[in-house]
C-alpha positions as CSV (number, residue, x, y, z in Angstrom):
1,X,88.1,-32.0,74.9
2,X,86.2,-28.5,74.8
3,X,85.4,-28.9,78.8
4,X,89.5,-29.4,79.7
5,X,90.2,-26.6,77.5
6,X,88.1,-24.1,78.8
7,X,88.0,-25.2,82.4
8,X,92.3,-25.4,82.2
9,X,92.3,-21.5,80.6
10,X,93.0,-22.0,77.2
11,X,92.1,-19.9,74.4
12,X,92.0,-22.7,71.6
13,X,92.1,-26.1,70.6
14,X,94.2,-27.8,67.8
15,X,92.4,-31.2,66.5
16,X,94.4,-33.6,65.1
17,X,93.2,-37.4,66.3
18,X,89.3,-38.3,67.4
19,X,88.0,-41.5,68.4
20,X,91.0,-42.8,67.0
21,X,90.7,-40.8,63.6
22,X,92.8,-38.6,61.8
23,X,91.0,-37.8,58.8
24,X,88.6,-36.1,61.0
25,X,86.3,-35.3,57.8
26,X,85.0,-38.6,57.8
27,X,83.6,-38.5,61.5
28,X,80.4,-37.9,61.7
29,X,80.8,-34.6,64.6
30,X,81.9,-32.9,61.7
31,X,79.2,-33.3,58.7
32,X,75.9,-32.1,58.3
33,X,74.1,-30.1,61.8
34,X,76.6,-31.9,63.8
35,X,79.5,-29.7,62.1
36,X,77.4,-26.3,62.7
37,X,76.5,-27.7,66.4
38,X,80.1,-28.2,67.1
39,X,81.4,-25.0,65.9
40,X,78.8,-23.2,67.7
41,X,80.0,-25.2,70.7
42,X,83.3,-24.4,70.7
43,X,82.6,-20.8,70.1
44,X,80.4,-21.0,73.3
45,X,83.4,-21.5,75.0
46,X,85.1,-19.0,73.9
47,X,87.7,-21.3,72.0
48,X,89.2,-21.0,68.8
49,X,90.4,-24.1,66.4
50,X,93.9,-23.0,66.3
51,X,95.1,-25.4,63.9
52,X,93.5,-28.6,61.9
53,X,96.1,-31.1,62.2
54,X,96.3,-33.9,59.3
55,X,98.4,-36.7,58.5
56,X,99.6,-35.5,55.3
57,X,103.5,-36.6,54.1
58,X,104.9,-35.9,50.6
59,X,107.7,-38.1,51.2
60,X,106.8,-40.9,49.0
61,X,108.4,-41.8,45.5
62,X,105.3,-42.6,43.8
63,X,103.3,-39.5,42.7
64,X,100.3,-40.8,43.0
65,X,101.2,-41.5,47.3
66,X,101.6,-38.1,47.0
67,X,98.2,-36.9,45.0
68,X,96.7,-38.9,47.3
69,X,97.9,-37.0,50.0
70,X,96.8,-33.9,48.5
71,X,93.4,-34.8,48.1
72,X,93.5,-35.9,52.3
73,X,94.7,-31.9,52.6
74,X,91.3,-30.9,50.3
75,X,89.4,-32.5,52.4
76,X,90.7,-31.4,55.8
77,X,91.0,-28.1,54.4
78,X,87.5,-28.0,54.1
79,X,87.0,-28.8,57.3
80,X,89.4,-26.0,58.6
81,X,86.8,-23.6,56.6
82,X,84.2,-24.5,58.1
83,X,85.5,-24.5,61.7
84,X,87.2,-21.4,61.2
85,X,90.2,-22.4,61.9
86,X,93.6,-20.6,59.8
87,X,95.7,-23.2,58.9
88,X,96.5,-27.0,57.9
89,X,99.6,-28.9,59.1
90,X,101.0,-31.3,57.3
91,X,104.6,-33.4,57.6
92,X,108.0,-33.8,55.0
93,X,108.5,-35.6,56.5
94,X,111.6,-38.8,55.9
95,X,113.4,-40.3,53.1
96,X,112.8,-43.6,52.2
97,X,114.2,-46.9,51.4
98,X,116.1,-46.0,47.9
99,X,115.4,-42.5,47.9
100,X,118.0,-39.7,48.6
101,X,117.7,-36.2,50.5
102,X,117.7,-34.1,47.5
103,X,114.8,-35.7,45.7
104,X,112.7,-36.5,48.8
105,X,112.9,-32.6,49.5
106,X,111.9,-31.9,46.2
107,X,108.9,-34.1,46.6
108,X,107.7,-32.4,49.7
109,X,108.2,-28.9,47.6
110,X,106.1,-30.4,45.1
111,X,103.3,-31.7,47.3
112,X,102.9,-29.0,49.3
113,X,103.3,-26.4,46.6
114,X,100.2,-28.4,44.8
115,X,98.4,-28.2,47.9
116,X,98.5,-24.9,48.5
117,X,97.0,-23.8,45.1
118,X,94.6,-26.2,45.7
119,X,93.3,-25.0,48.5
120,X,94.2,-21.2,47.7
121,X,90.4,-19.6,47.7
122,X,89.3,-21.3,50.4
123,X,92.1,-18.9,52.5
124,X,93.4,-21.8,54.6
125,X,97.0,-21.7,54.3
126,X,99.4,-25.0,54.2
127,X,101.9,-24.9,57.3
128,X,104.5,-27.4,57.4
129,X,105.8,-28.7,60.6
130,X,109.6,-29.4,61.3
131,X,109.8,-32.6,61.5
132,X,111.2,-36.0,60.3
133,X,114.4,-36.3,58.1
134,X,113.5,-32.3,57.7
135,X,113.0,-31.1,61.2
136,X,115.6,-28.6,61.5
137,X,115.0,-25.0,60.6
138,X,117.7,-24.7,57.8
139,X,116.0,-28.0,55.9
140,X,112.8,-26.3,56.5
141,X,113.1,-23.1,55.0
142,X,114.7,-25.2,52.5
143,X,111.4,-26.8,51.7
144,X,109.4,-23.6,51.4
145,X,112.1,-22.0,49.5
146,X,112.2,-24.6,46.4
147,X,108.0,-24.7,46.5
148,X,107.7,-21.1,45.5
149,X,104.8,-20.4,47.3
150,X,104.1,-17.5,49.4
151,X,101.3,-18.5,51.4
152,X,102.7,-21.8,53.3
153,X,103.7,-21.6,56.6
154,X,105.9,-23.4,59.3
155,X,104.9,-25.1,62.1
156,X,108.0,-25.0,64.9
157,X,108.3,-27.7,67.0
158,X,111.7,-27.3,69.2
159,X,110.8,-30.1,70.7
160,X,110.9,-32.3,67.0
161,X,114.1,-30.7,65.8
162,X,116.2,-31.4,69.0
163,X,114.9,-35.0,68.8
164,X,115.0,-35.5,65.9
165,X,117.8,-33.2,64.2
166,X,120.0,-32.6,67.1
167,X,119.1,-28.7,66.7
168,X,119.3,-26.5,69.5
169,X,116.4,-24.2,69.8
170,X,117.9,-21.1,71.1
171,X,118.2,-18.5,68.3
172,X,116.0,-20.3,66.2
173,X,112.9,-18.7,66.8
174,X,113.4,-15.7,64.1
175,X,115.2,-17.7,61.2
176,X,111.6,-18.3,60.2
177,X,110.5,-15.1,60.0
178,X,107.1,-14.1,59.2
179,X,107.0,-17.9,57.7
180,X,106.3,-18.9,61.1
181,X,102.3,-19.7,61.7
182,X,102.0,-22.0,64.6
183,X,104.5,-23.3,67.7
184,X,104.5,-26.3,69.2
185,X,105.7,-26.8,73.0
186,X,106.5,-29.7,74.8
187,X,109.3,-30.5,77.5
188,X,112.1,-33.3,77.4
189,X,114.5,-35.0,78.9
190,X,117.3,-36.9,77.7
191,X,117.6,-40.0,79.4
192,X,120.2,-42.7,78.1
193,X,120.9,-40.8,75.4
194,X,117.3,-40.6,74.2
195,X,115.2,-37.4,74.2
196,X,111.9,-38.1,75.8
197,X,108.8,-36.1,76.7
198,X,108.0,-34.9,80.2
199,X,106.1,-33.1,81.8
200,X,105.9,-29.3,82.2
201,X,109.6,-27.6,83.5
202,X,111.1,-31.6,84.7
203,X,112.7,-31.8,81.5
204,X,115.9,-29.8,80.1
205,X,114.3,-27.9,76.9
206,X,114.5,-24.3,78.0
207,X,111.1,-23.2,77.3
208,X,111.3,-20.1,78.8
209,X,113.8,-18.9,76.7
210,X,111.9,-20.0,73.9
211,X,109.1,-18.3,74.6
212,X,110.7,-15.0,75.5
213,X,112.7,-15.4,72.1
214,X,108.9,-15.3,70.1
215,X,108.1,-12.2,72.0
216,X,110.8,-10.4,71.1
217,X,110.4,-11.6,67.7
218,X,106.7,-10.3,67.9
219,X,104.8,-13.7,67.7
220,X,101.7,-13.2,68.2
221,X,99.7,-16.4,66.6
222,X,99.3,-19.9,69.0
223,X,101.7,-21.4,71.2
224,X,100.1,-25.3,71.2
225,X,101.0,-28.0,74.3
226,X,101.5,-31.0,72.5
227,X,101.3,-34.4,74.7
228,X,101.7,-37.4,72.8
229,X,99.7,-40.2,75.0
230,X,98.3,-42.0,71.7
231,X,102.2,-42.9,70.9
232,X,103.5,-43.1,74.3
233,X,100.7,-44.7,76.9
234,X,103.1,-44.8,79.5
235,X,102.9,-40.7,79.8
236,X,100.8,-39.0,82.3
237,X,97.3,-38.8,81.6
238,X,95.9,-35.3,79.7
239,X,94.1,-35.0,82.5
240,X,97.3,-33.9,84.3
241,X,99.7,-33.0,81.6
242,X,97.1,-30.4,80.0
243,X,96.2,-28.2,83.0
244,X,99.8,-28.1,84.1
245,X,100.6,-26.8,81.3
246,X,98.4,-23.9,81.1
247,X,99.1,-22.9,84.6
248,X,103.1,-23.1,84.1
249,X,102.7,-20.9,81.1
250,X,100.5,-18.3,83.0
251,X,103.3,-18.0,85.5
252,X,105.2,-16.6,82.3
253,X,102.9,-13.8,81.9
């Protein structure tokens, strides 16, 4: 992973699944020497850990799912200390079975509000992505509003709230404000109806325009290629998506 990012030109890496684990804090690479030896690797390379992705939904009826969740968001955050790295993401992320919008938003408010005090000292902030039931922008700010808490973030994925929100992603960019932590890119197409992932400039998500829109809203932080193999095996290999990325996005410079 820290070869194809350096070698491809990135500047940083955002963890989220290894060896087929998401709660990363329980691999061994990351306890003990092995954690100081990996840091030191990746800062070898010039990389940063952009972002400590985690599994983490407040969705659930039953408050101790959620608790439980919150102690999985300890944990990573942890980990996020000790790799350097600024920021958590976690998920809504969809109402369930039973439940309706209002209530299922409020739990997310909750969980994430809890979180983030939680983890407040350690200065590792909570971001929450857009995605789910609560992918578009105005249900996300939505979220952040009813927590209360200053210090959690958004994670924008244009990609997420097209798909799954039907939002349009032009304009979007600066109704976060300075809530806005972390970006997620990824092209799509929409074939029979269906948004799905391709790669690089072969889809119809106008990723230029995005980007140019964060500029001029002074983004400065992480723009992060996302390529979903693990869900979707009949993708392109990393191996191609992840260095055609880089190089399409120096082309912006």
């Amino acid at each position: 992973m820290i070869q194809m990012a350096a070698t491809s030109g990135y500047e940083g890496i955002e963890l989220r699944f290894l060896e087929g684990e998401d709660s990363l804090w329980k691999l061994p690479a990351f306890q003990g020497r092995a954690l100081t030896s990996a840091r030191k690797l990746i800062a070898d390379r010039g990389l940063y850990i952009a972002c400590v992705g985690t599994s983490c939904r407040f969705h659930f009826p039953d408050p101790q799912e959620r608790l439980r969740w919150v102690d999985e968001g300890r944990r990573m955050a942890d980990l996020a200390v000790a790799l350097g790295s600024p920021g958590i993401r976690v998920f809504g992320d969809k109402i369930q079975p039973g439940a309706d919008r209002d209530s299922t938003r409020g739990w997310i408010a909750e969980g994430i509000r809890q979180l983030a005090e939680e983890i407040r000292e350690s200065g590792v902030e909570v971001w929450l992505e857009t995605h789910g039931d609560f992918a578009s922008s105005a249900e996300t700010m939505q979220v952040l509003r009813e927590s209360g808490a200053s210090t959690i973030g958004v994670v924008w994925d244009p990609a997420n709230a097209l798909s799954d929100g039907g939002e349009q992603p032009i304009g979007i960019a600066g109704v976060f404000g300075s809530a806005l932590r972390h970006v997620h890119l990824r092209d799509l197409d929409c074939r029979e109806g269906k948004w799905e992932p391709v790669l690089t400039g072969a889809g119809r998500l106008p990723l230029r325009e995005i980007v140019t829109e964060l500029r001029k809203n002074h983004y400065s932080d992480f723009i992060s290629f996302e390529w979903e193999k693990k869900w979707r095996p009949e993708l392109a290999e990393p191996e191609i998506a992840i260095p055609q990325f880089a190089e399409w996005f120096r082309q912006l410079q």
